[in-house]
N, C-alpha and C positions, 0 to 999 in steps of 0.2 A: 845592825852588827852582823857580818860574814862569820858564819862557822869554819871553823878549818875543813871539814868536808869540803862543803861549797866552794872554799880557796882553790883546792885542789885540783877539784873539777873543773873549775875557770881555768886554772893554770896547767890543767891535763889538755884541755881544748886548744889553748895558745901552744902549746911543744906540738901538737897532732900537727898543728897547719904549718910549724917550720917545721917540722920533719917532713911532712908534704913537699914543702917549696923544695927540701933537697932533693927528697927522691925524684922530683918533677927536672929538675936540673938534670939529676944523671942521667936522667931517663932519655929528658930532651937532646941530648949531646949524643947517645947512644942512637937513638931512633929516628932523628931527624926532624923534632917536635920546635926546632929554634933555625931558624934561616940555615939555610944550605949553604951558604957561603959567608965566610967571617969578613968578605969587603968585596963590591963591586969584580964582576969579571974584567969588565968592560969600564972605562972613565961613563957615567951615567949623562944624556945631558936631559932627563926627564926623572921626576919620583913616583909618579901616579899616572895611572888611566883611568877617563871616564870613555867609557862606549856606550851610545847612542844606536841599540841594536835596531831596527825598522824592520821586524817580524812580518813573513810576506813576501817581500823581493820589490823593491821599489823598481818601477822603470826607470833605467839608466837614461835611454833616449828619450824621457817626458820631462827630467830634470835638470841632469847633469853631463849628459853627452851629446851635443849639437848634432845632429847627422840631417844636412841639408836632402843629400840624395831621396830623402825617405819623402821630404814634400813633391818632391819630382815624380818619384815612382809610386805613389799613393797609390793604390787601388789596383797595379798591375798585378797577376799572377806568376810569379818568380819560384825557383828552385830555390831549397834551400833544406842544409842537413839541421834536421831537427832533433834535439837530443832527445826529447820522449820518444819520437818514431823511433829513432835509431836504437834507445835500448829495448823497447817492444817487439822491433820486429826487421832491425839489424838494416833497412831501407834506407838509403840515402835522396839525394835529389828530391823530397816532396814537396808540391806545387803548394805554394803560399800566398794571401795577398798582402803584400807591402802595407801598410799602417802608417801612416805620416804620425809623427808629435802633436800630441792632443791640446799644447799649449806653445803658445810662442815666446820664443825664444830671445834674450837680450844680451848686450855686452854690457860688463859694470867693472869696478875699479882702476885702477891705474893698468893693471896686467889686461883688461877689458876679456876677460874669459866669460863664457856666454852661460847664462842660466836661468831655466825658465822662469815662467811665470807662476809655476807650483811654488817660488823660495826666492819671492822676492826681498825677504828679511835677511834669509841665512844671505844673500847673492851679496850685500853691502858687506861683507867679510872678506868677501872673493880673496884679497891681496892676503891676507891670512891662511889661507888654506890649499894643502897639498894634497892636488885628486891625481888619482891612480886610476886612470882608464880602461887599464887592462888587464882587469880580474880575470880568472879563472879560477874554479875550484872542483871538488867533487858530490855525488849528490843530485840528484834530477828533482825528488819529491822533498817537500821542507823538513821533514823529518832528520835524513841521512844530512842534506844539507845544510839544517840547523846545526846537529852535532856535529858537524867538520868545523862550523863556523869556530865553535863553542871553545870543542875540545880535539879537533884533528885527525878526528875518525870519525868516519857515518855509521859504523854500527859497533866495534868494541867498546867496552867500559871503559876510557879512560879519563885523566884527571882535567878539569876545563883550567881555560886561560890564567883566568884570577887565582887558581890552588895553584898552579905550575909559581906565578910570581910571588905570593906570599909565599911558597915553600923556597924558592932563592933568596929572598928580601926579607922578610918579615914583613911585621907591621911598625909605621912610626909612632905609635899610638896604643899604647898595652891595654888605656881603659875602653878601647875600641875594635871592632874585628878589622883585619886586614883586609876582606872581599866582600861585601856586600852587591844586591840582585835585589835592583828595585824592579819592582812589577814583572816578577819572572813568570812564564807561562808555565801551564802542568801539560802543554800539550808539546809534541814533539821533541820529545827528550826530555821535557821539564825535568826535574829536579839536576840532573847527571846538568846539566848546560851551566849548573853551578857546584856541581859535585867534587869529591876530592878521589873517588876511583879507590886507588889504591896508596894513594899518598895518606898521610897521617891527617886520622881523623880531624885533627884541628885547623886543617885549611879547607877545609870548605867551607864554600861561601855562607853569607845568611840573610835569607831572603827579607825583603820587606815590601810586603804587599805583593800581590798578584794582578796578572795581567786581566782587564776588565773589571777591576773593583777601581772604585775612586781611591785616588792616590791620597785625598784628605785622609782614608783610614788607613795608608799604610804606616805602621809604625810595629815598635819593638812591644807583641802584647805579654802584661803579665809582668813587667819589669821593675815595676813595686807593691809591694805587701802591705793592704791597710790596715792588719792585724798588729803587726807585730813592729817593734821598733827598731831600728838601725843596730842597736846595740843587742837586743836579743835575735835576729836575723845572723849578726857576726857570729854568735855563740852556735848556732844551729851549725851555722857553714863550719867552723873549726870543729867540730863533733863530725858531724860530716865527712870532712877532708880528711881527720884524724884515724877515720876507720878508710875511707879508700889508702889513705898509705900504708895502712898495716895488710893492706888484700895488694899492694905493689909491690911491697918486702920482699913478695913470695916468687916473683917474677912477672918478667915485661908482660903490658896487657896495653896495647898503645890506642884500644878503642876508651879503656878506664881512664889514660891518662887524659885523652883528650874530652873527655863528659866532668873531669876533675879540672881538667882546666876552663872547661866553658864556665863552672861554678865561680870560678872566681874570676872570671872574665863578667858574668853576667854581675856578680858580685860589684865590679868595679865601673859597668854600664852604669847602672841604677842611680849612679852618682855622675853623672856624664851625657849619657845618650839622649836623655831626653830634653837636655838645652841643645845638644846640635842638630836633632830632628823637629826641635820647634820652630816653624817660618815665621812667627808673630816675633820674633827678635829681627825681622829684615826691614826694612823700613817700605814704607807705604812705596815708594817710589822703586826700588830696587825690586819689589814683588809687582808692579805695574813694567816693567824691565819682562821679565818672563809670561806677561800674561794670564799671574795670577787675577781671580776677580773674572774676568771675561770666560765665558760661557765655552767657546770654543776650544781652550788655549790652556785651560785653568788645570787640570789633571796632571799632563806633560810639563806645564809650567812648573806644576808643585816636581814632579819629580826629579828634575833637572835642578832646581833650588835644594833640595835633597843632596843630590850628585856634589854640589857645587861646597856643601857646608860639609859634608864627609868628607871630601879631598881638601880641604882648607885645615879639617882636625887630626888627617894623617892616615887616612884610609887609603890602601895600596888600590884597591882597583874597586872600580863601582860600574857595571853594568846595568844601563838604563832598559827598559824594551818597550818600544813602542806597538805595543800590539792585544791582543783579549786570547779568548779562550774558546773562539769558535773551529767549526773546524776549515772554513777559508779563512787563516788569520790575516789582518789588517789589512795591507798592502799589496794582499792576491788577488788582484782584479782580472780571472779569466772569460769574463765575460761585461765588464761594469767599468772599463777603464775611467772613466770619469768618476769615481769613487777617489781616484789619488785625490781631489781639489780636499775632499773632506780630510783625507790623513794629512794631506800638507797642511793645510789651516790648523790645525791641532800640533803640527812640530815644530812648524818654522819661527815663528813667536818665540817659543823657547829655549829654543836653539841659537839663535841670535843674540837673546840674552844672555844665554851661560856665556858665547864666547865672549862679548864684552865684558860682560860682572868680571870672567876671569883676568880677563885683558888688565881691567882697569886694578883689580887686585894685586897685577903682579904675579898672576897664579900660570897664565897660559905658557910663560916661558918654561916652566918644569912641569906642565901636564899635559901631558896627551889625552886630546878629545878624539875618539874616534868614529865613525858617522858609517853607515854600511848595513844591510841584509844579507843575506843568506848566498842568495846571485842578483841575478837582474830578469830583466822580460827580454823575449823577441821580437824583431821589429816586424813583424807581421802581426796580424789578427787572427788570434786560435780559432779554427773551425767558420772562418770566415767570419767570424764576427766582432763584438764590438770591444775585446779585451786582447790581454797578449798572454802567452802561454811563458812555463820559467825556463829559464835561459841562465846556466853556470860557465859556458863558453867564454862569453866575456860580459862585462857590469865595469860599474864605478864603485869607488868609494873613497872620502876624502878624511885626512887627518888634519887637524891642528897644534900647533904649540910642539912643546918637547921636545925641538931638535931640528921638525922637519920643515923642507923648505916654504915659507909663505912664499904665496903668487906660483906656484908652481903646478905643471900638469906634467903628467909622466905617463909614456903608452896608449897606445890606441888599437880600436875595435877596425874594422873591415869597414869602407862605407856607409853599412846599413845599419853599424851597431851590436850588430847579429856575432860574430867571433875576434876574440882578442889576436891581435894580428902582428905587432909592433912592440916591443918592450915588454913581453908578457911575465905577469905577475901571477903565483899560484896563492893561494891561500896560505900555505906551507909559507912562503917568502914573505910575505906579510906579518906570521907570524913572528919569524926569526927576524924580524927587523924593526917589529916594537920591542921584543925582547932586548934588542941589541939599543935601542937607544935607553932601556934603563939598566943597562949596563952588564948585561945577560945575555953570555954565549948561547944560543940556543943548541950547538953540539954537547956542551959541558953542562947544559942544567939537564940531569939525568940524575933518575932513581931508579935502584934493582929492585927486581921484583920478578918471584916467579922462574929464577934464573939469567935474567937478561935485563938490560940497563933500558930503559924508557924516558922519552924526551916528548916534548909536546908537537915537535915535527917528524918526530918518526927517524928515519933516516932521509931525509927531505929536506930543502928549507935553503934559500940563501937569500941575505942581507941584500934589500935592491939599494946600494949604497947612492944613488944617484938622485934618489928624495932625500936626504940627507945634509942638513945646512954644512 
C-alpha cells in the first residue's frame, strides 16, 4: 500500500522531468541544442556518412594513383620541392631519388581503373567509386594535418565534421547519438577530431573504443546498472532531472543542458545500443563478409560492422580510424614502406564488405562512405631510403554512394604523383561538397561565436560539382 507521501514524491519526480523536457525545449530553440535548420538547405541526395579515416597518410602512388613514370625513373636523382624542406628551410629544388610503386598495378571493372595489389578486394568496387586524385590540403606533420582533416583548421579549437552535421541535421534516431568515433586516437588532436569546440555541448561525438585496443572491446561501458531496476533507475533520473531544471529556471547553462540531455539520452541507450552494437545478431556469413573470425581482418572488420549497424539505426556520421596510438601512426611508413601490405591486409577485407553489405542493403544509395588520410607520400624515397616522406600537395581519396559519380575519377597529380596539377581539390572543397550532398550549404551552416559567424570551411570551400551524379 503507497502512502500519500511516497505518491507525492513519485508524482513530484514525473512533473521534475516534464518540466525538464520544457525548459530543454526552450532552451534547445534558444541555444541551438535542436538541428540548425527546420529542412534541408540543399534537396539531400545522402543521410549519413561513414568515413574510413587511414591515420598515417596512405601512399597515393602504392594504391590508388598509377604513375607509370615512376617505374621508369626508379632510382634516378631528380629535383623536386619538398614541402618539409621548404617549410624548414624555405629551399626549393632538393635532389631526390625517384621511388617506383612497391606493388603492381592492375586494371578491374567495367571503367578498368588501375589499383594495386595493396586492394585487391576494395579494386572489385572500382565501378562504384569516386576517386579524387587531386587532393591538396594544409599541414606538413599528422598533427595540424589530422586536424584539418577533422575539423578545418591545423591548429585553432574548432568544431569537427560530424558536430558541424548533427548541429544542421540532427540525429534520425533520439535513442542514439548523432556522431559517433569508433577507435579514435588520443594522439594528434585526439579528442578535438571528434570535439564539438564551441558548438553546444550535445554534439560532440562519442567515442567507442580507441585506437590500438581490440575493437571486440569497444562498446558503450557502464550502460547498465546491475543494482538497480529499470523502474527504480527512472525514479533516480526524474529526481535528477527535476533538480537540473529547477538550477535551468535561473538561466541558460547550455554545458547543464547538454549533461541533462546526455542523461536521458544514455537513459534511452540502455534500451537500444546494446542490440545495435551487438555483431552476434549478423549472421555467420555476412560477418565472414568483413573478415570477422580471420586473424588479420578481424578488429577493422568488427569495426566497419559497427559503422554499418549505426548507420542502418540512424546515426548521422560514424568515423572509422584505422590506426593505434604509437607515435608513427599506422600508415607512416618513413622508412619501412613495405609495412602498407600489413595495413592493407587488415582494411581491405572490410572495406569491400561494408560497400557490398551496403550495396545489397539498399544503404549505399543515401550513404556516403568516405575512404582517405590526412595527405599522401612522395614519390621519392625520404633520405634515400626505403620509405616516402608526407606529402599534402597532392594524394587520393575516394568516395562512394550518396550522390557521387560510380566509375568515376576526377584530377590529377604531375607525372610522378608528387603535386596536384589538374582539377585541383582543397580539403576545404571536399569539405563543402559532402556537406552539400546532405543537403548543407557549407556558406549557410554557420554559428556565432565570440563575435563572428563560423563555418566548418572557414571562408573557403567550393562544391567540386563535377563528382556529382
Amino acid at each position: 500500500m503507497q502512502t500519500r507521501r511516497e505518491a507525492l514524491k513519485v508524482a513530484a519526480c514525473g512533473f521534475g522531468s516534464l518540466a525538464l523536457t520544457g525548459l530543454l525545449a526552450e532552451a534547445a530553440r534558444a541555444e541551438g541544442l535542436r538541428p540548425a535548420l527546420d529542412r534541408p538547405q540543399i534537396a539531400p541526395h545522402a543521410k549519413r556518412v561513414i568515413f574510413l579515416f587511414m591515420q598515417g597518410g596512405p601512399s597515393h602512388v602504392d594504391t590508388f594513383d598509377h604513375k607509370p613514370v615512376l617505374d621508369r625513373e626508379d632510382g634516378k636523382q631528380l629535383a623536386f620541392d619538398d614541402d618539409r624542406i621548404i617549410a624548414n628551410t624555405g629551399k626549393r629544388g632538393s635532389s631526390q631519388r625517384v621511388l617506383k610503386a612497391q606493388w603492381k598495378f592492375r586494371q578491374y571493372g567495367e571503367t578498368g581503373r588501375q589499383v594495386s595489389d595493396l586492394f585487391p578486394e576494395t579494386a572489385r568496387h572500382v565501378d562504384d567509386l569516386c576517386f579524387i586524385h587531386s587532393m591538396h590540403t594544409e599541414g606538413i606533420a599528422h598533427g595540424p594535418a589530422t586536424l584539418f582533416l577533422h575539423c578545418g583548421s591545423t591548429s585553432f579549437i574548432r568544431p569537427s565534421m560530424g558536430s558541424w552535421i548533427t548541429y544542421g541535421l540532427g540525429t534520425e534516431n533520439e535513442n542514439l547519438p548523432g556522431f559517433v568515433s569508433i577507435g579514435a586516437s588520443t594522439g594528434n588532436g585526439g579528442p578535438r577530431n571528434y570535439g564539438n569546440a564551441f558548438l553546444p555541448a550535445v554534439y560532440q561525438g562519442t567515442a567507442l573504443g580507441k585506437a590500438g585496443a581490440p575493437a571486440a572491446d569497444a562498446r558503450l561501458r557502464n550502460i547498465a546498472n546491475p543494482e538497480l531496476s529499470p523502474a527504480e533507475q527512472r525514479r533516480q533520473l526524474d529526481l535528477l532531472q527535476a533538480l537540473n531544471a529547477e538550477q535551468l529556471s535561473h538561466g541558460t547553462d547550455t554545458e547543464l543542458e547538454a549533461v541533462a540531455n546526455s542523461y536521458e539520452l544514455a537513459w534511452r541507450m540502455q534500451q537500444n545500443a546494446p542490440d545495435v552494437l551487438d555483431l552476434k545478431e549478423e549472421t555467420p556469413a555476412t560477418q565472414a563478409m568483413y573478415g570477422i573470425g580471420e586473424a588479420a581482418t578481424d578488429n577493422f572488420g568488427r569495426q566497419c560492422l559497427m559503422a554499418r549497424r549505426l548507420c542502418e539505426s540512424g546515426v548521422r556520421y560514424v568515423q572509422v580510424t584505422y590506426g593505434d596510438n604509437t607515435a608513427n601512426p599506422a600508415w607512416d611508413q618513413h622508412s619501412n614502406l613495405p609495412k602498407h601490405a600489413d595495413h592493407s591486409r587488415a582494411v581491405d577485407k572490410p572495406i569491400s564488405g561494408l560497400l557490398q553489405d551496403l550495396k545489397q542493403r539498399g544503404l549505399l544509395d543515401d550513404t556516403i562512405v568516405w575512404w582517405g588520410g590526412e595527405f599522401g607520400r612522395t614519390p621519392y624515397a625520404e633520405k634515400n631510403g626505403t620509405g616516402r616522406d608526407h606529402n599534402p600537395s597532392g594524394f587520393t581519396v575516394w568516395l562512394a554512394g550518396g550522390g557521387f559519380k560510380p566509375g568515376f575519377a576526377w584530377g590529377q597529380t604531375d607525372d610522378f604523383g608528387h603535386q596536384a596539377v589538374q582539377d585541383k581539390v582543397h580539403m576545404h572543397d571536399l569539405h563543402a561538397t559532402i556537406l552539400h550532398q546532405l543537403g548543407l550549404d557549407h556558406e549557410r551552416l554557420t554559428f556565432r561565436y565570440a563575435g563572428r559567424n563560423f563555418r566548418l570551411t572557414d571562408v573557403h570551400g567550393q562544391v567540386v560539382s563535377a563528382v556529382l551524379a
